[in-house]
C-alpha positions, 0 to 999 in steps of 0.5 A, spaced: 510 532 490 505 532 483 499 536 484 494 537 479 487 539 479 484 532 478 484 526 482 489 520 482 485 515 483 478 516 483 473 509 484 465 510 480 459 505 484 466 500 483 463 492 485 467 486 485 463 479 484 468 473 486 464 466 485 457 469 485 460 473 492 459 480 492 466 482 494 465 490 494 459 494 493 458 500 490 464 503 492 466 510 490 473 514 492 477 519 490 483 520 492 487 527 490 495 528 489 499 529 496 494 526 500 496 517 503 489 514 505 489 508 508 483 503 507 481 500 514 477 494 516 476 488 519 479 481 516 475 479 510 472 487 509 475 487 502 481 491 503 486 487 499 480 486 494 480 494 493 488 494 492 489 489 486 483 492 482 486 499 483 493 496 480 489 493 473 491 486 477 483 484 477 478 487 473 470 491 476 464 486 475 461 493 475 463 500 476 469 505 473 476 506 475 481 511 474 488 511 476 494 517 475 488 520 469 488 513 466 481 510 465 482 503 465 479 500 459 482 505 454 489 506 457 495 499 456 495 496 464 502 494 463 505 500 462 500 504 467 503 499 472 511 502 471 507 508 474 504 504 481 509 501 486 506 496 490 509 492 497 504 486 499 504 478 500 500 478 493 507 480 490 510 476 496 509 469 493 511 470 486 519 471 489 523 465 488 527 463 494 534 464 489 532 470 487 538 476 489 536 482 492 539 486 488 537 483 482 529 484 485 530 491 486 531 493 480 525 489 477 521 494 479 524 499 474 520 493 469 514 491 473 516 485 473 519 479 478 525 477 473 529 483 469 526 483 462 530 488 459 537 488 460 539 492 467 543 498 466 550 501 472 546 506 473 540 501 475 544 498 479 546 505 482 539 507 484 538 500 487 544 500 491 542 507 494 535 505 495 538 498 499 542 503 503 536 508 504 532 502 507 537 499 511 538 492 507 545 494 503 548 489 507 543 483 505 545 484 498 549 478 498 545 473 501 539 469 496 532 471 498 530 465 501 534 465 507 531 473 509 527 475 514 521 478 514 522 485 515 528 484 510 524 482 504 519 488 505 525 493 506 527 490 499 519 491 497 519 497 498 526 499 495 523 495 489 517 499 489 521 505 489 526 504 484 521 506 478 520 513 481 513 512 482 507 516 482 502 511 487 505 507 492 500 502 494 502 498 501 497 492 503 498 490 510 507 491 509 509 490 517 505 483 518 509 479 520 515 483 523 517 484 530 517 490 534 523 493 533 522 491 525 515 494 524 516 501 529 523 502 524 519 500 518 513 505 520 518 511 521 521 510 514 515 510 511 512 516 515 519 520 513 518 517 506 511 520 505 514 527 508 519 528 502 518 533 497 517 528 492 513 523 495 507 518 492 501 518 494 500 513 498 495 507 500 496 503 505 492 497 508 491 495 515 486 492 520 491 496 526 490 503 528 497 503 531 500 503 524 497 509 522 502 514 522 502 521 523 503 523 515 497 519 513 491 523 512 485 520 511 482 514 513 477 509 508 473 505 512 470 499 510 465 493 512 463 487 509 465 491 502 462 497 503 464 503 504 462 505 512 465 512 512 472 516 509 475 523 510 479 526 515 483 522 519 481 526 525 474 525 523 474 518 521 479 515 526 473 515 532 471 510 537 463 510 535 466 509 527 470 504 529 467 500 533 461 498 527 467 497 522 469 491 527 463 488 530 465 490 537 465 496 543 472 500 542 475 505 546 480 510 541 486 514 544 491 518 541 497 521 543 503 524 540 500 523 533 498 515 533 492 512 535 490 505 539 485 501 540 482 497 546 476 492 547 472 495 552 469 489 557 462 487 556 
């Protein structure tokens, strides 16, 4: 794990207007080496807003940004990306249902969909042991097309890994999945988080049972503005969330997960 004194992400009174709508308000964040956030909020809050523009793949209406010490508009986006693993629907719809897994996993080395450079074996190699460490090795035959959704965002996240990144960016990974698939994906990622040498992590989710223990802090927003972030113990309460949703909750935690329930009227 990277540490240094600076901060890896730091966001400075960052606003976003899309169509004349204020998408995010005046938000600022810092994020330090070693510590996975995770951004909350209801649906339509901003929160995959707050992931593209943190990848270079939109651009603040207002506001400063700066990711693992470059500070954008003085640093080349495309290579910043090389640094930045990224796993979400946005990433999603640019796959071609012919696309190989193989071939896919080891995109990620050029931050592309398609292979610009000619891969090397040992690319191949790394996204072998990659595929093997995240359970899809037996998929590797089959075009993507034909996968299932738990399938494809094991490959994602293989993807995103191969480059050895120093930011993994995670929006809403387990939507979509089954039971089974999500508690495996939610485990591999919490282990992933605890390796000597993880990235930092931001993970995206409107659902509490998807925090894991290895997350740290919480950012929650409301209507693109930033409600409340710190802690995860200090942010993750009933009286906070229930203003970020709209509605009265009831928050519970036991063995290192947290839930949600409504609580009646």
């Amino acid at each position: 794990m990277v540490m240094t004194d600076q901060p890896w992400i730091r966001l400075e009174e960052v606003s976003f207007v899309r169509r004349q709508r204020l998408i995010l308000d005046t938000i600022n964040w810092d994020v330090a080496p070693g510590n996975h956030w995770v951004v909350l909020g209801a649906n339509g809050s901003g929160k995959t807003t707050l992931l593209e523009l943190l990848a270079g793949y939109l651009w603040p209406t207002h506001g400063r940004i700066t990711v693992l010490g470059e500070r954008f508009g003085h640093t080349d986006l495309r290579e910043l990306r090389k640094r930045i693993g990224w796993v979400g629907s946005f990433l999603l719809a640019q796959i071609p249902p012919s696309q190989k897994p193989l071939d896919l996993i080891v995109s990620g080395k050029y931050a592309s969909i398609g292979n610009f450079n000619p891969p090397t074996s040992q690319d191949y190699a790394e996204a072998r042991e990659l595929a093997k460490h995240f359970q899809c090795a037996d998929i590797l035959d089959s075009p993507y097309g034909v996968l299932s959704q738990g399938e494809k965002q094991r490959l994602l996240i293989a993807r995103a890994l191969i480059p050895g990144p120093q930011l993994l960016i995670l929006d809403e990974p387990y939507a979509g999945l089954d039971l089974v698939a999500r508690e495996q994906l939610l485990l591999s990622l919490d282990q992933l988080g605890r390796s000597h040498d993880a990235p930092t992590m931001i993970l995206v989710t409107h659902h509490l049972q998807e925090i894991m223990p290895v997350w740290s802090h919480v950012l929650v927003l409301k209507e693109g503005k930033c409600l409340v972030q710190g802690a995860k113990e200090q942010v993750l309460q009933a009286k906070v969330l229930s203003e970020a949703f709209g509605v009265v909750l009831d928050v519970s935690h036991h063995d290192g997960r947290y839930s949600a329930r409504l609580v009646a009227s």
